[in-house]
C-alpha positions as CSV (number, residue, x, y, z in Angstrom):
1,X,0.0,0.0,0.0
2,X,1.4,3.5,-0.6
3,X,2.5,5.9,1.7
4,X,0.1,8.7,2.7
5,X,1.9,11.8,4.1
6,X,0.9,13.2,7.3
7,X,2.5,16.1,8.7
8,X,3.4,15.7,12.7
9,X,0.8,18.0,14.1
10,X,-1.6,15.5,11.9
11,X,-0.6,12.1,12.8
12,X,-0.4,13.4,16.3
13,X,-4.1,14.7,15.7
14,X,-4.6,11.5,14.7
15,X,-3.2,9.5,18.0
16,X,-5.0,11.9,20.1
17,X,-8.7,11.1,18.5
18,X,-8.0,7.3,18.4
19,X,-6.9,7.4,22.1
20,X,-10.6,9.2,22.6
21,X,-12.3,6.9,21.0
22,X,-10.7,3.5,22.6
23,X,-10.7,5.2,26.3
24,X,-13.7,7.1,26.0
25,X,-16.1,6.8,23.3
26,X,-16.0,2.5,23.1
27,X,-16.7,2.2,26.6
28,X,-19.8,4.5,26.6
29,X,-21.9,3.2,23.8
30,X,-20.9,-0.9,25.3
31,X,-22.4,0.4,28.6
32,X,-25.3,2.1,26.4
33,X,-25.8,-1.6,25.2
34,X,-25.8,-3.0,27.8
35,X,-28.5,-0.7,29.0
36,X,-30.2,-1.1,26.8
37,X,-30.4,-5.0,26.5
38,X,-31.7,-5.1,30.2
39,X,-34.8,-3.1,29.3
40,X,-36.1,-6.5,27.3
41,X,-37.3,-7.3,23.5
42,X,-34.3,-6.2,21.1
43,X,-36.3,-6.3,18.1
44,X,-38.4,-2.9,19.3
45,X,-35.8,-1.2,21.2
46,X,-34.9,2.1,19.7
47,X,-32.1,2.8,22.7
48,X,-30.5,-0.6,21.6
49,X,-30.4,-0.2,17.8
50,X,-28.7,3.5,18.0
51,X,-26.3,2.4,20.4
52,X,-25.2,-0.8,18.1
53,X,-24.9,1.8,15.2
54,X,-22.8,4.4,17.3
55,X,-20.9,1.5,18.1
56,X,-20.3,0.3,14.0
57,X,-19.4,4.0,13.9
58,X,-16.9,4.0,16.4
59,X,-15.0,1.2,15.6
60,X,-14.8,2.3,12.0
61,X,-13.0,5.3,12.8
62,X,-11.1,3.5,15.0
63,X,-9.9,1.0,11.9
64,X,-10.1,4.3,9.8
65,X,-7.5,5.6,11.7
66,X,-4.9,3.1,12.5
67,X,-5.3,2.8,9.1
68,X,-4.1,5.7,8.0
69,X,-1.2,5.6,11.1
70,X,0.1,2.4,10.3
71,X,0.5,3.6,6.2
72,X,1.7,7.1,7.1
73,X,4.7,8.8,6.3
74,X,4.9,11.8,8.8
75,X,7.2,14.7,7.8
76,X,8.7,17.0,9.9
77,X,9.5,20.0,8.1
78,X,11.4,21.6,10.6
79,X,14.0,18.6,10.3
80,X,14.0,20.0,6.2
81,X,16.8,22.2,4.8
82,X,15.4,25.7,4.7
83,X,16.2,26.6,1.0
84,X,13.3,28.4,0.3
85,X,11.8,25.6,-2.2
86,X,7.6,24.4,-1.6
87,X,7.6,21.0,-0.3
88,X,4.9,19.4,1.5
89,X,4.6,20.3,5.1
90,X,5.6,24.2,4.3
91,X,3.8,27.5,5.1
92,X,3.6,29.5,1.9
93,X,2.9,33.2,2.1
94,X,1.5,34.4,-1.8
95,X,0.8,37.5,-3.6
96,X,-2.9,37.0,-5.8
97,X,-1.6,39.2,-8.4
98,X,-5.5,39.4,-9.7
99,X,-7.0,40.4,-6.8
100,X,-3.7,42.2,-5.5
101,X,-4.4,40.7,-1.7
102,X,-1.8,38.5,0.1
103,X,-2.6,34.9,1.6
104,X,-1.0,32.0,3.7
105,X,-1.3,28.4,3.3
106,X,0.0,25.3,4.7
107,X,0.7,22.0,2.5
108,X,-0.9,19.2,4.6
109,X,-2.2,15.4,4.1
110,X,-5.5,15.0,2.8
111,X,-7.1,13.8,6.2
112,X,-5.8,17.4,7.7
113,X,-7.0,20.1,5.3
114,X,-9.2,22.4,6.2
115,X,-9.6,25.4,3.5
116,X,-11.6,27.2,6.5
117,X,-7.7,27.3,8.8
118,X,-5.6,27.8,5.2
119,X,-4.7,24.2,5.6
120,X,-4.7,22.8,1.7
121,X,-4.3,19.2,0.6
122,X,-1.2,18.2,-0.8
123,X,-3.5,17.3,-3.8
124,X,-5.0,20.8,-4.1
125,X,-4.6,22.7,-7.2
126,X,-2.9,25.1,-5.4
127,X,-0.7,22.6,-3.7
128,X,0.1,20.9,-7.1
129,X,1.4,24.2,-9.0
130,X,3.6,25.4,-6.1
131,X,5.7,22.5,-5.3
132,X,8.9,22.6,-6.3
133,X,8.6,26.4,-7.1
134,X,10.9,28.9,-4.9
135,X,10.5,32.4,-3.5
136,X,10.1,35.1,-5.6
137,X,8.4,32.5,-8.1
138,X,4.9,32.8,-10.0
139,X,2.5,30.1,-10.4
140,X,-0.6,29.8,-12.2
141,X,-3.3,28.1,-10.7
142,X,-5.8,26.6,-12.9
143,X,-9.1,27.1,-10.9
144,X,-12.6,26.2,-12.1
145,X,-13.2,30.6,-12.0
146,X,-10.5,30.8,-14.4
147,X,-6.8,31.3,-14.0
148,X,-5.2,32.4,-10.7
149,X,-1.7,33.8,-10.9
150,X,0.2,33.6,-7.2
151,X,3.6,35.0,-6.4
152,X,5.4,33.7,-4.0
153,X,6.7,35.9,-1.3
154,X,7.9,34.0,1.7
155,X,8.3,29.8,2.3
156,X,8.3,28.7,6.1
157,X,9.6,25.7,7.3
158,X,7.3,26.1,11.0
C-alpha cells in the first residue's frame, strides 16, 4: 500500500482522537448496550439499535485511523533544509496578483485540510502548481473561476 503523508501536528491529531475513541467513546456506547439489552425485546428497542450503530461508527473510525497511522509517512519540516523551495509540510505566504491581496497556506495530508484554517491538501490545485517552485516565483493556478496567478513571497519551514 502506498504511503500517505501526514504532517506531525496530523498524525499526532490523529493519536490523540483514536486514544478518545478506545478510552472514552467505546466504553460508553458498550455500557449504552448493555443498558439497553436489560430493558427487554431487542427487536423494538430504539435505545438498543442506535447504540449498536454508534458502536459500527466508532469502531470504524477506529480501523479508519490506525489505518491511515500504520500507512503514514509523517514529515517533519522543521528537520528540512530551509532553502526556500515548496515542499509538503511548508507555510507559503503568496501574492494573488489578480486580486492584488496577500494569503498563507500550509501544504498538509489529505485527512488534515481544512480550507476554513488555510490548511490545503497536498492534492490541491494550489498545492500541485507550487511544489517545487521557490521564493520570488509565479505560479498559475488553474481554478474552475479561471486562472489564478500567485507569487510567492515567503516559504516557512514552521
Amino acid at each position: 500500500m502506498n504511503k500517505v503523508p501526514l504532517t506531525l501536528q496530523g498524525a499526532e491529531q490523529l493519536k490523540v482522537e483514536l486514544k478518545k475513541l478506545k478510552s472514552e467513546a467505546r466504553p460508553t456506547v458498550i455500557k449504552a448496550i448493555a443498558e439497553a439489552r436489560a430493558h427487554g425485546d431487542l427487536k423494538e428497542n430504539a435505545e438498543y439499535h442506535a447504540a449498536k450503530e454508534q458502536q459500527g461508527f466508532i469502531e470504524g473510525r477506529i480501523k479508519d485511523i490506525e489505518g491511515k497511522l500504520s500507512n503514514a509517512q509523517i514529515i517533519d519540516v522543521t528537520a528540512m533544509p530551509k532553502n526556500g523551495k515548496v515542499i509538503f509540510g511548508v507555510t507559503v505566504d503568496l501574492f494573488d496578483v489578480g486580486a492584488e491581496t496577500e494569503i498563507t497556506y500550509r501544504i498538509v495530508g489529505e485527512d488534515e485540510a481544512d480550507i476554513k484554517s488555510n490548511l490545503i491538501s497536498i492534492t490541491s490545485p494550489i498545492a500541485r502548481a507550487l511544489i517545487g517552485k521557490i521564493e520570488g516565483d509565479e505560479v498559475v493556478v488553474a481554478a474552475p473561476g479561471g486562472n489564478i496567478e500567485y507569487e510567492i513571497l515567503a516559504v516557512k519551514y514552521l
